[in-house]
N, C-alpha and C positions, 0 to 999 in steps of 0.2 A: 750828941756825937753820932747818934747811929742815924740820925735822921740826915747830918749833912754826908754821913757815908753813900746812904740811899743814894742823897741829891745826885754823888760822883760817880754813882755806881750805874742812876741812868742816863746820864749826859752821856758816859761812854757809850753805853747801848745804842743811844741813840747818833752816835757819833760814826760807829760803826755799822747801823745800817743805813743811814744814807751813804756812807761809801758804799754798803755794798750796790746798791741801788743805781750810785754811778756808774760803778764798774760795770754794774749788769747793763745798764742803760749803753752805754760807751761799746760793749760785744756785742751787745745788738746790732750797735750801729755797722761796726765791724762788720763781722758774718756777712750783713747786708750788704756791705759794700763790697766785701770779698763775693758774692754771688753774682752782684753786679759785674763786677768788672771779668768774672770768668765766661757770663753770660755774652758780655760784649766780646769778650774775647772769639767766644764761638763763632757768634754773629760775623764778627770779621771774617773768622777763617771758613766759616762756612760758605761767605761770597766769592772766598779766592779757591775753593775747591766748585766750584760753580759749575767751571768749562769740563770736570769730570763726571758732572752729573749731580754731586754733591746737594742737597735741599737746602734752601732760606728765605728769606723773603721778598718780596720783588717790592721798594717802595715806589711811588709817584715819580721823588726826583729820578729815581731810576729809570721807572719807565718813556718819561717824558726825552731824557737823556737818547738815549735809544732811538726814538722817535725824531730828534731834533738832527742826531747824525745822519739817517736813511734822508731826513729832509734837506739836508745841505749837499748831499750829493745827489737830490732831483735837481734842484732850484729853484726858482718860482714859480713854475708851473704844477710845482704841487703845495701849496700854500695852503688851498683849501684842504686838503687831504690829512695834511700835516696839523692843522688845525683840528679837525676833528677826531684826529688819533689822540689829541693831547690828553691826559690823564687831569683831573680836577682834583683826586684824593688818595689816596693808596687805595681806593678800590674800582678796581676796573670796569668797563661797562663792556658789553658786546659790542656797543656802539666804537668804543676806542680799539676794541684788536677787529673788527672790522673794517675800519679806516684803515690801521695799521697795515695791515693785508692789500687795501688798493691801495697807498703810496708805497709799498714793494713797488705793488707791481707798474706801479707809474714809472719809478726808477728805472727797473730794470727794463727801458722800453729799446728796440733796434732802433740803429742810426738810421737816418732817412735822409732826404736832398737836404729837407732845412726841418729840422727837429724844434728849433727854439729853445733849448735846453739842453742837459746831456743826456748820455745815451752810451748804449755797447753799441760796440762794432762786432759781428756776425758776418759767417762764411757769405748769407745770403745776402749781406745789407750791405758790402763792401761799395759795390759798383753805385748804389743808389748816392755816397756820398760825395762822389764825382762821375759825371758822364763820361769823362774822355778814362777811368780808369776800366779799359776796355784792353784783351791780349794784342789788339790792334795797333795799340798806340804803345804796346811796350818793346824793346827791344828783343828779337827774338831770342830765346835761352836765357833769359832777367826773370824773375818772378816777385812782385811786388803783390805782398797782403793775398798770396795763394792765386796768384792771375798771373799764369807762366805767360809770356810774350811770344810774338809771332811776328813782330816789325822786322823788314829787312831791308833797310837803307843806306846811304855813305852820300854823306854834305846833305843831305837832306831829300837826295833824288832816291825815288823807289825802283827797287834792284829787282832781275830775274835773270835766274841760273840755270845750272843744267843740273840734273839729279846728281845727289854726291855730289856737292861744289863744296859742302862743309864749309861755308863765309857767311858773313853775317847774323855769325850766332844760330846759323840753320843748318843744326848737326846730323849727317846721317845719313847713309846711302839711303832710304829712300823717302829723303827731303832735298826740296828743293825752292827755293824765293822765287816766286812769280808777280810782278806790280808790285813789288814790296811788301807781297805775305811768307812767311815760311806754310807750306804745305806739307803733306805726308802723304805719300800715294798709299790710294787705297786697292790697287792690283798686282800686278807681280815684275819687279824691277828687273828686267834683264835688256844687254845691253845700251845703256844708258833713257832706256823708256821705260816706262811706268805702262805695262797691257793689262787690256781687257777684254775678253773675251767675248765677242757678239752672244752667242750662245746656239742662233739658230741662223739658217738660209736667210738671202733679202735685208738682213740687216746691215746698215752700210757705218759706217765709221764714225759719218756725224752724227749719227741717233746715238749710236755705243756710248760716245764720247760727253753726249750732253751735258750727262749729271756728273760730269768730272772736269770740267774749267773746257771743255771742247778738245779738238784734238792740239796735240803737240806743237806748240808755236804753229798754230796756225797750217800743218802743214803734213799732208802723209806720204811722203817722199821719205820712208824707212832706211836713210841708207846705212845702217848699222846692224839690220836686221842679219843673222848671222848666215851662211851658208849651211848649216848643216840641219835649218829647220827647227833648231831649239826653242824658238819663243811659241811657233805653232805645238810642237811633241810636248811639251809642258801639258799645255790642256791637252793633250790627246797623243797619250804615253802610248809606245807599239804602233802608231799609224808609220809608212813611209814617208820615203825626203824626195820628191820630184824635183822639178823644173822652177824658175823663178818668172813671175809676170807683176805688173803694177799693181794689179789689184791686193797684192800678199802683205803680207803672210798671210795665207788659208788654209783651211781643211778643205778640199776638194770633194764634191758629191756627185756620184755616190762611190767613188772611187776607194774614200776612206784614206787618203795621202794627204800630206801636207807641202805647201808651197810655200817657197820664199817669198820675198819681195824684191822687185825690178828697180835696182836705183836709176834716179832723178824722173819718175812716174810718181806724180800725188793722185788718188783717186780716192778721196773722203767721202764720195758722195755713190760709189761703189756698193753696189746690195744685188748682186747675182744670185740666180737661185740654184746654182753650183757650187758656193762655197759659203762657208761659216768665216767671219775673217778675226782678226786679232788686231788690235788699235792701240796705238798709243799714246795717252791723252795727257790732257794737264797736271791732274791728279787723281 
């Protein structure tokens, strides 16, 4: 009797330690899996805090990822590039952020006439992507891709106005369309001329005039020039107001007065060594 007691008394024993055995076995596995899956969980959230700075790890498909987008927005012209950036294992070589670095900068290359590929467009690079995108070819006061316009046309014939015409988009007392450009005088606008001042004796009207589209339609026949000698007293404030002759407006030497100008008298080619004159040019 005591011996088949024994018998029941280790079968339980041993009944009970393989359960517990399983159990233990079985929380292993748990734990484990529970470590796991908080690991992964990290791992996730630690990619998606990335763009804060956050650390994780960068694998292969990752970086290859990466690489394959900067290369889809070269094209084929960086194939090779894009090729040697690619990553072979989750450990990177110098050789791959090497690459990586010229197919940037392959990408990011300025637009040109013919690129073969794409490209940024650039303040500098605009015009290279078309020749006629020129302020010439644009209407004047239109500004296309930061190229303000200076075209001043109507049906298609090239216009010229008188300063202040404000038409054709060529806004501003001292703009005016000449052959179909808008201009800006670069001297001092009074009555409806754009002057400049000789500066010294001998110098005559079509020298003054040169580096400004020449004189005034062709012509120095002032008859606008005012009587009271204002365009001359400008440059030369305090002098007096004499007489008017064709060669004016001038400053008179050595008198120290200023002259008007003698309507229907052109003398452009006028350079006394009595007066300093005043011109009124193209622009």
């Amino acid at each position: 009797m005591n011996k088949k007691n024994n018998k029941i008394s280790n079968g339980v024993k041993n009944i009970f330690k393989k359960t517990l055995k399983f159990i233990s076995s079985r929380l292993t596995y748990l734990i484990i899996g529970i470590f796991l899956a908080i690991g992964a969980t990290y791992v996730y959230a630690a990619w998606n805090d990335a763009k804060t700075g956050d650390s994780g790890q960068l694998s292969q498909s990752n970086w290859n990822a990466l690489v394959n987008e900067i290369h889809n927005k070269c094209g084929s012209n960086c194939d090779v590039k894009a090729t040697a950036a690619t990553a072979s294992s989750d450990i990177l070589t110098e050789n791959n952020w090497n690459n990586l670095v010229d197919l940037t900068s392959n990408t990011l290359v300025d637009c040109a006439d013919n690129n073969g590929g794409k490209c940024f467009i650039n303040q500098t690079s605009k015009s290279a992507l078309a020749t006629d995108l020129v302020a010439g070819n644009i209407k004047s006061g239109a500004t296309i891709f930061g190229i303000t316009g200076t075209l001043c046309t109507s049906g298609g014939s090239a216009q010229t106005t008188n300063w202040g015409a404000n038409t054709y988009g060529c806004i501003g007392s001292d703009k005016r369309c000449i052959n179909g450009g808008c201009v800006t005088c670069g001297g001092w606008i009074n009555a409806g001329y754009c002057w400049y001042n000789a500066g010294a004796t001998s110098i005559s009207c079509n020298t003054t005039c040169g580096n400004h589209g020449g004189v005034y339609n062709n012509s120095c026949d002032w008859i606008n020039d005012p009587i009271d000698c204002s365009t001359c007293l400008h440059y030369y404030p305090g002098a007096g107001c004499g007489d008017y002759e064709g060669a004016g407006p001038y400053k008179k030497e050595p008198n120290s007065y200023c002259v008007r100008h003698s309507d229907g008298i052109s003398w452009c080619d006028w350079a006394g060594p009595a007066g300093i004159v005043m011109c009124g040019c193209n622009f």
